[in-house]
Every structure is written in structure tokens, then in C-alpha cells.
N, C-alpha and C positions, 0 to 999 in steps of 0.2 A: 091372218098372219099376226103373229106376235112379237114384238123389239124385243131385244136384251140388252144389257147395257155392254157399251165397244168395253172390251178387257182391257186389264188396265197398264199391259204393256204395251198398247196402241198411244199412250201419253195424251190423248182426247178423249174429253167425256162425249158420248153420246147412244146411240144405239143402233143394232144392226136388225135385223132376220135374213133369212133365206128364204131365195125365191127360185123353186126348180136348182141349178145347178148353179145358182149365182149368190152373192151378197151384199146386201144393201146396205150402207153405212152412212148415218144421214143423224143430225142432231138442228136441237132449237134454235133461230136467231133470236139475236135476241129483238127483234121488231116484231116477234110469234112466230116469225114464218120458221116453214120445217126445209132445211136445208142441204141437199144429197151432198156427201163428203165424196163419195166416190165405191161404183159396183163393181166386182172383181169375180171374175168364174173362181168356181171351188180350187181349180187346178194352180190357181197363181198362189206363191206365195206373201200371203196376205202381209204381214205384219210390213215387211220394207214395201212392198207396193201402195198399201195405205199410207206411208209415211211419204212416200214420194207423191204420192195426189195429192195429200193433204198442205204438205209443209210446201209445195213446188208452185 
């Protein structure tokens, strides 16, 4: 599997893939570690549901 970087209407840097029928969205801390932002099935809509994991 390959990252892409999160779009940049998501207002956070980082990066996603797809895994099966889901999306991983997950970026650096900054202590190295790799930090999951939050998985979302293909069916949600992403962009306010990332924003409410994210920002909440």
C-alpha cells in the first residue's frame, strides 16, 4: 500500500491510502511516531467526517 498526501481541503497535512473499502488517514508526530487521524468506510462522507475526528 501506498500514502498520498490528505487533499488539501482537508486543512491537514498528512497522508491517506485505501485499504479494501476503507480510508486510513494518519500523519507524523512530531516525536517520529506515525499517528492514525481517523478510518472512515468509502461510504461516509469524508471531508466533514475527517474534520469532526480530527478537530473534535
Amino acid at each position: 500500500m501506498f500514502s498520498k498526501p490528505i487533499p488539501a481541503e482537508f486543512g491537514i497535512e498528512g497522508l491517506f491510502f485505501r485499504f479494501q473499502r476503507h480510508f486510513v488517514y494518519w500523519k507524523r508526530l512530531a516525536n517520529g511516531d506515525i499517528g492514525i487521524v481517523t478510518i472512515l468506510h468509502e461510504s461516509m462522507h469524508q471531508v466533514e467526517r475527517f474534520k469532526d475526528d480530527f478537530f473534535n
